[in-house]
Jmol script that loads the backbone (N, CA, C; Angstrom):
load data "model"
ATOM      1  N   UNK A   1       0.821  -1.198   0.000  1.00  0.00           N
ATOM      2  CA  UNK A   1       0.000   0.000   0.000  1.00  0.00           C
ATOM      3  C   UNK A   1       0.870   1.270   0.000  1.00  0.00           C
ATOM      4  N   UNK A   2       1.975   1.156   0.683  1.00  0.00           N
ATOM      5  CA  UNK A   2       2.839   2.752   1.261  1.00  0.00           C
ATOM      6  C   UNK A   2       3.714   2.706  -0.234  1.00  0.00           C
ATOM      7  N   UNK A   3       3.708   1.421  -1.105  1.00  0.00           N
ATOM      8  CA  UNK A   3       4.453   1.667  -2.160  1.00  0.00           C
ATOM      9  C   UNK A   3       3.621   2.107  -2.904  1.00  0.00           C
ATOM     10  N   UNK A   4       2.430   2.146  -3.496  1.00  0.00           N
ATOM     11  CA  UNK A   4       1.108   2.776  -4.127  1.00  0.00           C
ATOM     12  C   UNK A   4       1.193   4.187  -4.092  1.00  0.00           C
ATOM     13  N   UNK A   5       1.428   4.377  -2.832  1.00  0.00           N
ATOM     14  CA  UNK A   5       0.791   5.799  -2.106  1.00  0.00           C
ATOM     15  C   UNK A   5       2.340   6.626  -2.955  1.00  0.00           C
ATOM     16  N   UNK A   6       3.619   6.184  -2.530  1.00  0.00           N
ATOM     17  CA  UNK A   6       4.271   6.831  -2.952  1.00  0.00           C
ATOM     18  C   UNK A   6       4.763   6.840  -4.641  1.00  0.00           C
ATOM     19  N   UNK A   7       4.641   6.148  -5.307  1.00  0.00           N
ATOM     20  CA  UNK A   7       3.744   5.768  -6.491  1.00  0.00           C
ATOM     21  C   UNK A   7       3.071   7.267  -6.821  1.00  0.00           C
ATOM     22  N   UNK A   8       2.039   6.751  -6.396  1.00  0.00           N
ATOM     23  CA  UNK A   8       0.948   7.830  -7.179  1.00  0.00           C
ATOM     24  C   UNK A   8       1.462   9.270  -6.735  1.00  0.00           C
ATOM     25  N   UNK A   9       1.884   9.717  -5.544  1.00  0.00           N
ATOM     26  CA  UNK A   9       2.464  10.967  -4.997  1.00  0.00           C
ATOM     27  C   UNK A   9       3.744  11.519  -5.866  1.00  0.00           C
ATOM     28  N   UNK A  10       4.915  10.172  -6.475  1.00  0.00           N
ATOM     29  CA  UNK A  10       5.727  10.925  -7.202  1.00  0.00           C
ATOM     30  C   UNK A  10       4.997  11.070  -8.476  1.00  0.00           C
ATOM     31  N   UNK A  11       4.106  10.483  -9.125  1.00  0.00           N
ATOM     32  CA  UNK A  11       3.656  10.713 -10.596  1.00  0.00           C
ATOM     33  C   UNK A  11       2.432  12.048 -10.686  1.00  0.00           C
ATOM     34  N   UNK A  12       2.032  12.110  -9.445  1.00  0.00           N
ATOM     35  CA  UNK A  12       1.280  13.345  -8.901  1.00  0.00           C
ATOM     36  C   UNK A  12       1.883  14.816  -9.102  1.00  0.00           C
ATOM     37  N   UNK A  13       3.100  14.495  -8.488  1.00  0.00           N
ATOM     38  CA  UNK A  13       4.157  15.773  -8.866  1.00  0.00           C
ATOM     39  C   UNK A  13       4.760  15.969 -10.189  1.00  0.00           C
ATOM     40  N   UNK A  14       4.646  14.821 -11.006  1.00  0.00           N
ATOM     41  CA  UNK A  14       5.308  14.688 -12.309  1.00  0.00           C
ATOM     42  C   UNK A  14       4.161  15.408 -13.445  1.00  0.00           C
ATOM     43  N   UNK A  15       2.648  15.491 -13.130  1.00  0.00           N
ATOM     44  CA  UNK A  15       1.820  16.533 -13.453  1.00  0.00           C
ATOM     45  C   UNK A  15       1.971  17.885 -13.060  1.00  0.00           C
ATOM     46  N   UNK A  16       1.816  17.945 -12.435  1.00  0.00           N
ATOM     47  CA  UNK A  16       2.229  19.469 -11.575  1.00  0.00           C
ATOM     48  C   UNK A  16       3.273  19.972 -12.235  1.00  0.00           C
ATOM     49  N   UNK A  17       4.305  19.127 -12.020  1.00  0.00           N
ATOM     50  CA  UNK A  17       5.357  19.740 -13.081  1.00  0.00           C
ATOM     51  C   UNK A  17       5.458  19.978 -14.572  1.00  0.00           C
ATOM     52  N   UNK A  18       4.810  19.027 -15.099  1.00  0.00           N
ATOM     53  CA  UNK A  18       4.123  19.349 -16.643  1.00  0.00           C
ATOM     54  C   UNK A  18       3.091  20.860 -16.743  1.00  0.00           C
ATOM     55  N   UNK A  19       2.831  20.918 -15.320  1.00  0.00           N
ATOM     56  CA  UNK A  19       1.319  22.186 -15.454  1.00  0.00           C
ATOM     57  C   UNK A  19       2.742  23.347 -15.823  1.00  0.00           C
ATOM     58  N   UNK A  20       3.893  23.332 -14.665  1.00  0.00           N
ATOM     59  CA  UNK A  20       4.161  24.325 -14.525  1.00  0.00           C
ATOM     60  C   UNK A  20       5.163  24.688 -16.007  1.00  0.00           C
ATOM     61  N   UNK A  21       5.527  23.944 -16.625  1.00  0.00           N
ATOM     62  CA  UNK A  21       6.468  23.928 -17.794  1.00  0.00           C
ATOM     63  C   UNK A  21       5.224  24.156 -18.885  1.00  0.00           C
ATOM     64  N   UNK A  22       3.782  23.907 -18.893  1.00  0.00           N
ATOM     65  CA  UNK A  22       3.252  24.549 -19.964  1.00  0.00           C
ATOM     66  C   UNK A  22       3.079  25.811 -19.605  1.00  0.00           C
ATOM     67  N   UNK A  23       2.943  26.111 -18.483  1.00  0.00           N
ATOM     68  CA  UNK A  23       2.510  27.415 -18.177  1.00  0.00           C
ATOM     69  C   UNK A  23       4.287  28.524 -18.495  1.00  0.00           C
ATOM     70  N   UNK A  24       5.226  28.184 -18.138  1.00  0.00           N
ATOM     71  CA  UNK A  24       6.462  28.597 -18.861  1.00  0.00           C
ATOM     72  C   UNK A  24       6.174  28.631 -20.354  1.00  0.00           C
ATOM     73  N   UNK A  25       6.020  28.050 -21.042  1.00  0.00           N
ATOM     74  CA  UNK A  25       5.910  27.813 -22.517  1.00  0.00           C
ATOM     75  C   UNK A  25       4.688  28.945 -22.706  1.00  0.00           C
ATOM     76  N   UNK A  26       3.359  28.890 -22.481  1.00  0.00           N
ATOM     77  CA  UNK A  26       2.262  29.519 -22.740  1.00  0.00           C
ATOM     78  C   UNK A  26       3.335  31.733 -22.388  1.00  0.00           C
ATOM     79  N   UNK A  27       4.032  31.093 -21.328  1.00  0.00           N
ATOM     80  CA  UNK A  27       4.395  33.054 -20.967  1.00  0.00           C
ATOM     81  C   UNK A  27       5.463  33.098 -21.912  1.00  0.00           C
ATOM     82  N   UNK A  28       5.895  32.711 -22.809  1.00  0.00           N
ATOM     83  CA  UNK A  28       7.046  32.690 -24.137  1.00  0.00           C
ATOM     84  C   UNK A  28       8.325  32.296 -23.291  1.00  0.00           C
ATOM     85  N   UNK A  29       8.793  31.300 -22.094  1.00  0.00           N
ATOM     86  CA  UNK A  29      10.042  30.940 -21.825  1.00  0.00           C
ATOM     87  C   UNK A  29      10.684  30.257 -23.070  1.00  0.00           C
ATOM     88  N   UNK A  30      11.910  30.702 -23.114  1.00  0.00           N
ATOM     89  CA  UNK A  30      12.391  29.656 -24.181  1.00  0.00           C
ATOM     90  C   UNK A  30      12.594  28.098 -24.134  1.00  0.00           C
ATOM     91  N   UNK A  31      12.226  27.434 -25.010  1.00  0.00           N
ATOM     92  CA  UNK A  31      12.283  25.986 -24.965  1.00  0.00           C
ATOM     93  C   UNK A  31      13.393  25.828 -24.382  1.00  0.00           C
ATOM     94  N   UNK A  32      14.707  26.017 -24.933  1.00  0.00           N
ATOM     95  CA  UNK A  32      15.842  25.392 -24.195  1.00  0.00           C
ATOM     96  C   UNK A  32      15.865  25.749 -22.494  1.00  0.00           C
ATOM     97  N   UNK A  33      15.018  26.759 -21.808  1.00  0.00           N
ATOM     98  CA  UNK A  33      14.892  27.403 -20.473  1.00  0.00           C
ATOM     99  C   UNK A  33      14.046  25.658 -20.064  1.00  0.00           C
ATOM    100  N   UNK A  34      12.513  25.650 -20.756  1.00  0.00           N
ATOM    101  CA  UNK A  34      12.162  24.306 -20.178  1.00  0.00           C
ATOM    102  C   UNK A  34      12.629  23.671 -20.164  1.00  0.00           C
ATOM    103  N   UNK A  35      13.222  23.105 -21.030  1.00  0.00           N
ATOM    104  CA  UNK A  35      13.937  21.871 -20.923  1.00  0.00           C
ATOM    105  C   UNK A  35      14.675  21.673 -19.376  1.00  0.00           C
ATOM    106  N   UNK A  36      15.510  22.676 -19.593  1.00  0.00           N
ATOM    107  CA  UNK A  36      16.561  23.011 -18.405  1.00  0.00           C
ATOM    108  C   UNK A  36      15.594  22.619 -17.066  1.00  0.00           C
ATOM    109  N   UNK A  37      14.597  22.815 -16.901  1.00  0.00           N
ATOM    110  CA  UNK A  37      13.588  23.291 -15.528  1.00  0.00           C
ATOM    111  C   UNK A  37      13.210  21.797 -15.665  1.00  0.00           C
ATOM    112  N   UNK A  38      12.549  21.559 -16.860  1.00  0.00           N
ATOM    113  CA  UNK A  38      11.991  19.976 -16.565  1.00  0.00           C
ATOM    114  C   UNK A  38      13.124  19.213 -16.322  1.00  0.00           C
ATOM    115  N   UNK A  39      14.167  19.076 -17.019  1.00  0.00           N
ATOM    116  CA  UNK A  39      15.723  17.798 -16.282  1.00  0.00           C
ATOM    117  C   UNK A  39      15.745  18.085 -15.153  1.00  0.00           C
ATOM    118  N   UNK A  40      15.853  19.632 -14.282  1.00  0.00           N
ATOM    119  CA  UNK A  40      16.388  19.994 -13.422  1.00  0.00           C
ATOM    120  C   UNK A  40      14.573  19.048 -11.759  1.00  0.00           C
ATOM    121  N   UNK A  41      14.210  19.860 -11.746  1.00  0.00           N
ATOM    122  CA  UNK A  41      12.766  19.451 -11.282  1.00  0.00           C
ATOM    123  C   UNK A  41      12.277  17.463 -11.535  1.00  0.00           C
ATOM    124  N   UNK A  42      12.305  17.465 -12.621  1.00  0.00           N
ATOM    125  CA  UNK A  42      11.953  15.537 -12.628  1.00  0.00           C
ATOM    126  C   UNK A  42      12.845  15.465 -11.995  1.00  0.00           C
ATOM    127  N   UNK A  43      14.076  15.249 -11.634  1.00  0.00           N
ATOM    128  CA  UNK A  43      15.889  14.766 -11.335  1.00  0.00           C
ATOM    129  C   UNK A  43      15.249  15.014  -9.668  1.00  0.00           C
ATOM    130  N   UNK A  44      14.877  16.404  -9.360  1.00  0.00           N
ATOM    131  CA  UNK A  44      14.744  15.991  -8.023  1.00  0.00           C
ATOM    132  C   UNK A  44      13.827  15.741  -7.255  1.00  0.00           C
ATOM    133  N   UNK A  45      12.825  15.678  -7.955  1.00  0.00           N
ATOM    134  CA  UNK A  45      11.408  15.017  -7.351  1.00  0.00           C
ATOM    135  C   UNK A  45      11.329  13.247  -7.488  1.00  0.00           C
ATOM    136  N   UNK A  46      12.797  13.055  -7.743  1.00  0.00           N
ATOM    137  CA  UNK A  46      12.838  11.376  -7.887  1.00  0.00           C
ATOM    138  C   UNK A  46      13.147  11.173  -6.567  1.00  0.00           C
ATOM    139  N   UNK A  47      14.570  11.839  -6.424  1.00  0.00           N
ATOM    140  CA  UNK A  47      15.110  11.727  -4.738  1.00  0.00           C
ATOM    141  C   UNK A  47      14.089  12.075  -3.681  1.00  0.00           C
ATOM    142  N   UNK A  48      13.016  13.115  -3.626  1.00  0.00           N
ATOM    143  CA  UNK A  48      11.981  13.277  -2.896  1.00  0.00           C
ATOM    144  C   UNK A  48      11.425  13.935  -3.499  1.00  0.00           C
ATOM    145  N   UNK A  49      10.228  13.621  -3.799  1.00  0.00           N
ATOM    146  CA  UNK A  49       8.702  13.855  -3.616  1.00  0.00           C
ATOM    147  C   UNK A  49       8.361  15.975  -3.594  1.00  0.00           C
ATOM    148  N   UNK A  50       8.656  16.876  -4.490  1.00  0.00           N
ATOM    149  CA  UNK A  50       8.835  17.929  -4.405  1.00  0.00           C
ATOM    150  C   UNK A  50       7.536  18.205  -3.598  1.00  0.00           C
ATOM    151  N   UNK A  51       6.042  17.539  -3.551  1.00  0.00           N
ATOM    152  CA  UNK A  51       5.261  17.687  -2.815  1.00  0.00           C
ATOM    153  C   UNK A  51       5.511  17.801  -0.964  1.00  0.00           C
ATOM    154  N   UNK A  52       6.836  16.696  -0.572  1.00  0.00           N
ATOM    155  CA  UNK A  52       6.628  16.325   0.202  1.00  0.00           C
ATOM    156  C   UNK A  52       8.268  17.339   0.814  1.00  0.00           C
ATOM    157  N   UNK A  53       8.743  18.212   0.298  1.00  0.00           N
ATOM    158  CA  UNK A  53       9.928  19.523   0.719  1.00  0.00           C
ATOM    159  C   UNK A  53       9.245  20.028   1.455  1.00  0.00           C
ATOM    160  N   UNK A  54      10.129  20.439   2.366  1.00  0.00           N
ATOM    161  CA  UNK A  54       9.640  21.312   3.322  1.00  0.00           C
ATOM    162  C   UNK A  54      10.952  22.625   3.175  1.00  0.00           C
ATOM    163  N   UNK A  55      11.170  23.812   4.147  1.00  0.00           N
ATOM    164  CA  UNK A  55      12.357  24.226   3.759  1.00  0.00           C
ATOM    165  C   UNK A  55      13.619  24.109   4.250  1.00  0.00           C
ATOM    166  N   UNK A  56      13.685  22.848   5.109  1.00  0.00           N
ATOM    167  CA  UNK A  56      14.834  22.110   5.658  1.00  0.00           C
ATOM    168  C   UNK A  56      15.392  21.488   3.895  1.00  0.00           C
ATOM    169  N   UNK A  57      14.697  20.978   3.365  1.00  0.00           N
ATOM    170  CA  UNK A  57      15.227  20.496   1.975  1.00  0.00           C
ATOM    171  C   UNK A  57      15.800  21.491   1.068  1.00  0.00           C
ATOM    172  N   UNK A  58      14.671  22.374   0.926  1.00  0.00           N
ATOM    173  CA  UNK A  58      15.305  23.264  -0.152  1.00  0.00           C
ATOM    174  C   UNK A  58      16.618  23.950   0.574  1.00  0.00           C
ATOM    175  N   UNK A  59      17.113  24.323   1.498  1.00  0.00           N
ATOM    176  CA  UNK A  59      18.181  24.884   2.199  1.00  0.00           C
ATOM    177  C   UNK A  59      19.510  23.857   2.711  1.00  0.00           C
ATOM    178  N   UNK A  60      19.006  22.601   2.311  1.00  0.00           N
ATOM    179  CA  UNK A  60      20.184  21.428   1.976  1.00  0.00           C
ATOM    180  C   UNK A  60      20.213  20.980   1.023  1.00  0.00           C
ATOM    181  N   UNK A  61      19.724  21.566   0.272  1.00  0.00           N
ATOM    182  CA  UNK A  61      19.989  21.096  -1.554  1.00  0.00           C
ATOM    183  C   UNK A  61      20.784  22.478  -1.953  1.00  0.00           C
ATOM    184  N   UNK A  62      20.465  23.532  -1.692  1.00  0.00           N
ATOM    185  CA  UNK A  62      21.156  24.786  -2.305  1.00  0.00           C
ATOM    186  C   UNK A  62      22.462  24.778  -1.769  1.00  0.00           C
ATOM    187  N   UNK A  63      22.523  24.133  -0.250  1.00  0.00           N
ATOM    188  CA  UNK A  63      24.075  23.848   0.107  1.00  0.00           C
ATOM    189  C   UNK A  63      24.957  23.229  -0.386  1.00  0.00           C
ATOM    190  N   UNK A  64      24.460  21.597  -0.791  1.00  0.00           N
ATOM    191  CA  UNK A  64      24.842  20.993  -1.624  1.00  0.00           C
ATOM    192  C   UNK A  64      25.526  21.110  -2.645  1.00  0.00           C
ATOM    193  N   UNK A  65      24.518  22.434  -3.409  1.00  0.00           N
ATOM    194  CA  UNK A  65      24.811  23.072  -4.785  1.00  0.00           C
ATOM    195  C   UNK A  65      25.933  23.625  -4.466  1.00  0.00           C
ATOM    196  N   UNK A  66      25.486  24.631  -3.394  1.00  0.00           N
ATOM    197  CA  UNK A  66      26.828  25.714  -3.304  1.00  0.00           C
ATOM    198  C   UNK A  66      28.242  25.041  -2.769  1.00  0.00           C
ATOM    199  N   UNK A  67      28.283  23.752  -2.122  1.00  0.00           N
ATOM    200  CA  UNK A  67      29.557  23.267  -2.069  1.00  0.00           C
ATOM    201  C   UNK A  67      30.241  22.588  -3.443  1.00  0.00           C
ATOM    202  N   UNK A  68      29.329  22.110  -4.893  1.00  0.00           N
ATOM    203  CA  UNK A  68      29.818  21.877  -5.982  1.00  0.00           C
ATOM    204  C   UNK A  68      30.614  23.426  -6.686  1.00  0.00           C
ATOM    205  N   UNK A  69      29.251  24.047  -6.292  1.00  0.00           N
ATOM    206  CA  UNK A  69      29.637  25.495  -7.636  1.00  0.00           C
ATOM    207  C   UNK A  69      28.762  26.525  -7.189  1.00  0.00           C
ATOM    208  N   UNK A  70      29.311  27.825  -6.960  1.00  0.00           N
ATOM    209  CA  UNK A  70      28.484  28.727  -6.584  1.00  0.00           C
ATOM    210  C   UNK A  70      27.669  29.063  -7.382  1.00  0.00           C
ATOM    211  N   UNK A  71      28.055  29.307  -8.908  1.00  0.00           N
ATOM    212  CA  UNK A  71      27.228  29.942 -10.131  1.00  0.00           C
ATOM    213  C   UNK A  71      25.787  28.539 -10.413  1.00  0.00           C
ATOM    214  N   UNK A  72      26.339  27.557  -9.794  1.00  0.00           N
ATOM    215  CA  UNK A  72      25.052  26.459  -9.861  1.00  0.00           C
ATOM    216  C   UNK A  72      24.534  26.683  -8.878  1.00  0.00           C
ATOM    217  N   UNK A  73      24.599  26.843  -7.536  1.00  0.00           N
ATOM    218  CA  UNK A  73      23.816  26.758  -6.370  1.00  0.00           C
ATOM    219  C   UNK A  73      22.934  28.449  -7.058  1.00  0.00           C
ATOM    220  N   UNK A  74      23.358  29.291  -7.860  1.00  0.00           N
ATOM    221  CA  UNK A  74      22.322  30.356  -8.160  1.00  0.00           C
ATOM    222  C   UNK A  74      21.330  29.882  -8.822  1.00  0.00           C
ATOM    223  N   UNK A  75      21.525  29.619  -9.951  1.00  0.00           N
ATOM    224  CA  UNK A  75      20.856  28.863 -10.856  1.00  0.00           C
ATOM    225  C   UNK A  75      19.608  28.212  -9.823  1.00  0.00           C
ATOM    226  N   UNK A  76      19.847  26.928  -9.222  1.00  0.00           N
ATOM    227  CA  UNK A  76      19.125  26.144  -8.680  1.00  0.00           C
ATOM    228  C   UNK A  76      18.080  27.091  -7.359  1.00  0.00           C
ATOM    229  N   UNK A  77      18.636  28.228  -7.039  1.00  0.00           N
ATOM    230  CA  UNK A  77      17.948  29.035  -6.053  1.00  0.00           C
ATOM    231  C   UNK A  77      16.560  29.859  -6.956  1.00  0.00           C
ATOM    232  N   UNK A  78      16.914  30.032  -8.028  1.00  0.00           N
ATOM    233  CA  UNK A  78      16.017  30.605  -8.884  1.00  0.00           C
ATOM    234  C   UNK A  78      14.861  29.801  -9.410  1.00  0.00           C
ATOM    235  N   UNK A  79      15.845  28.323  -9.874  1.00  0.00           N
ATOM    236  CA  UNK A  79      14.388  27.644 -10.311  1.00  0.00           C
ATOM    237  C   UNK A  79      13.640  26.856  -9.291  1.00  0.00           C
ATOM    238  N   UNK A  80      14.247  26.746  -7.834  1.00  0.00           N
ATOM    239  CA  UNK A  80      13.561  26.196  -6.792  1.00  0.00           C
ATOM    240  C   UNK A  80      12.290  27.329  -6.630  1.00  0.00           C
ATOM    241  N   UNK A  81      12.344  28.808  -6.529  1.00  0.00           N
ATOM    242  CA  UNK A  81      12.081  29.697  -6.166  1.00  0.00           C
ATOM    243  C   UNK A  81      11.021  29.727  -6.902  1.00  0.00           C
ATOM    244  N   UNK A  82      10.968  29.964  -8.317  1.00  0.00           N
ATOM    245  CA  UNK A  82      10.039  30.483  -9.039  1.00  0.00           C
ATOM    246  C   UNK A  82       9.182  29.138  -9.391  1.00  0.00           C
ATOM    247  N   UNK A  83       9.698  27.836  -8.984  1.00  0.00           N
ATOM    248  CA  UNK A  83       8.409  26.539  -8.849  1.00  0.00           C
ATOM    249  C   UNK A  83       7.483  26.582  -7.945  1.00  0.00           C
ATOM    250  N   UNK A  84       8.387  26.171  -6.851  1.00  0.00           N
ATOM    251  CA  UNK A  84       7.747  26.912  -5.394  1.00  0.00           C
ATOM    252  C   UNK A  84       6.528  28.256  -5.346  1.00  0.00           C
ATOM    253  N   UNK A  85       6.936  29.057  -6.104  1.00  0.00           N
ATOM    254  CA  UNK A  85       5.928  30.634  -5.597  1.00  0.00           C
ATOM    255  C   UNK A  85       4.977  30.379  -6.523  1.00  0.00           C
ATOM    256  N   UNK A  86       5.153  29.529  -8.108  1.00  0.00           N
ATOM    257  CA  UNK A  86       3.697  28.988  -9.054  1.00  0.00           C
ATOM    258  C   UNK A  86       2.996  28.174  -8.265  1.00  0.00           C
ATOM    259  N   UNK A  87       4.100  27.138  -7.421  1.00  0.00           N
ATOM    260  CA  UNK A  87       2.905  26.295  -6.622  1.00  0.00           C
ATOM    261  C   UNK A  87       2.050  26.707  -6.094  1.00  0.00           C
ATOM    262  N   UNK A  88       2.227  27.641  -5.324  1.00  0.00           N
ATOM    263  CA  UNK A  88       1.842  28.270  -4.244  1.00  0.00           C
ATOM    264  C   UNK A  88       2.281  27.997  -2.716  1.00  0.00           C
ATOM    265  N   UNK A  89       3.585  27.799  -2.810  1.00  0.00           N
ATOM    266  CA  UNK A  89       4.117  27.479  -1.562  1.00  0.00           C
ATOM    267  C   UNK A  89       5.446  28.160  -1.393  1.00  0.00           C
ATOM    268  N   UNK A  90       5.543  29.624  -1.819  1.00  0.00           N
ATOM    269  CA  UNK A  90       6.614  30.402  -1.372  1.00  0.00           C
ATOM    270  C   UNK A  90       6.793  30.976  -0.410  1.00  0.00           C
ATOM    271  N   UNK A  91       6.453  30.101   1.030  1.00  0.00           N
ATOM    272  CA  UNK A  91       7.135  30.073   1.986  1.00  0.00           C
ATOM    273  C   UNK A  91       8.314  29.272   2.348  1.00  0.00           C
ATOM    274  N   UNK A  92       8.359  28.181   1.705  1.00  0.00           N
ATOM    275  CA  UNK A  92       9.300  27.536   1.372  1.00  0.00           C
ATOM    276  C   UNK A  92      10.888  28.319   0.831  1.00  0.00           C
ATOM    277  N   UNK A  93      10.505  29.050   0.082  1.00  0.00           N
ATOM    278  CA  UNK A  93      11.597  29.937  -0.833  1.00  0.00           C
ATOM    279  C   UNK A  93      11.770  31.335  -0.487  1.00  0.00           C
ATOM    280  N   UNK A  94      10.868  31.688   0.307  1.00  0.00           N
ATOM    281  CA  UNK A  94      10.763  33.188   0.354  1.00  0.00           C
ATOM    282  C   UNK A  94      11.751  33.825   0.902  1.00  0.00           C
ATOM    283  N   UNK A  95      13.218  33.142   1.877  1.00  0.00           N
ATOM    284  CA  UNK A  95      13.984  33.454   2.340  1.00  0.00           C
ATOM    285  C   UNK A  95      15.353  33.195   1.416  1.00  0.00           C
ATOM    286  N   UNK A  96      15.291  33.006   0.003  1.00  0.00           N
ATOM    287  CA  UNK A  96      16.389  33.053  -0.362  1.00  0.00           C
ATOM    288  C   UNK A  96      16.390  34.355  -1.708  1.00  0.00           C
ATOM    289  N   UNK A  97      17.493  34.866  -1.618  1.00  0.00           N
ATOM    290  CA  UNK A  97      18.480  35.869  -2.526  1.00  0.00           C
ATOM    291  C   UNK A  97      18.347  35.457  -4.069  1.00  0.00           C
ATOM    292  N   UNK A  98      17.494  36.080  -4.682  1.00  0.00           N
ATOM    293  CA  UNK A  98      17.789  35.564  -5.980  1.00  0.00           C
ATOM    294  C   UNK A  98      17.847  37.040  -6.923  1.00  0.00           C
TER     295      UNK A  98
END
end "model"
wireframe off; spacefill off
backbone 0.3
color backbone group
């Protein structure tokens, strides 16, 4: 059953994320921008469940980033940010510098 549940919860988010990449496309983002957002977003809603972030995650993933590469940990602060605030959950993000 808890494999179902999480199942349907990651393919749940894998819509959501399709909403938010048409809705990029519909405001004229450039294709190569989606692309970028959809690899970036599917990639980490595999490791967890972007439904299920809280902002202990997003603030150990940008660390993460920023111990590879600073100019990536920006990058990734922006498109965490601007998923997050379409969701409607930019409390999550609302404390980072972009």
């Amino acid at each position: 059953m808890a494999l179902l549940l999480n199942t349907y919860i990651l393919m749940n988010m894998v819509n959501i994320i399709d909403k938010f990449l048409q809705d990029l496309k519909i405001n004229g983002t450039a294709e190569k921008t989606v692309m970028d957002y959809s690899k970036f977003l599917k990639n980490i809603n595999r490791q967890k469940s972007l439904e299920k972030w809280d902002k202990t995650d997003v603030n150990k993933y940008i660390l993460e980033k920023h111990n590879e590469c600073f100019a990536g940990a920006q990058i990734c602060k922006v498109k965490l940010k601007r998923f997050f605030t379409w969701a409607g959950k930019s409390e999550l993000v609302s404390h980072l510098n972009t």
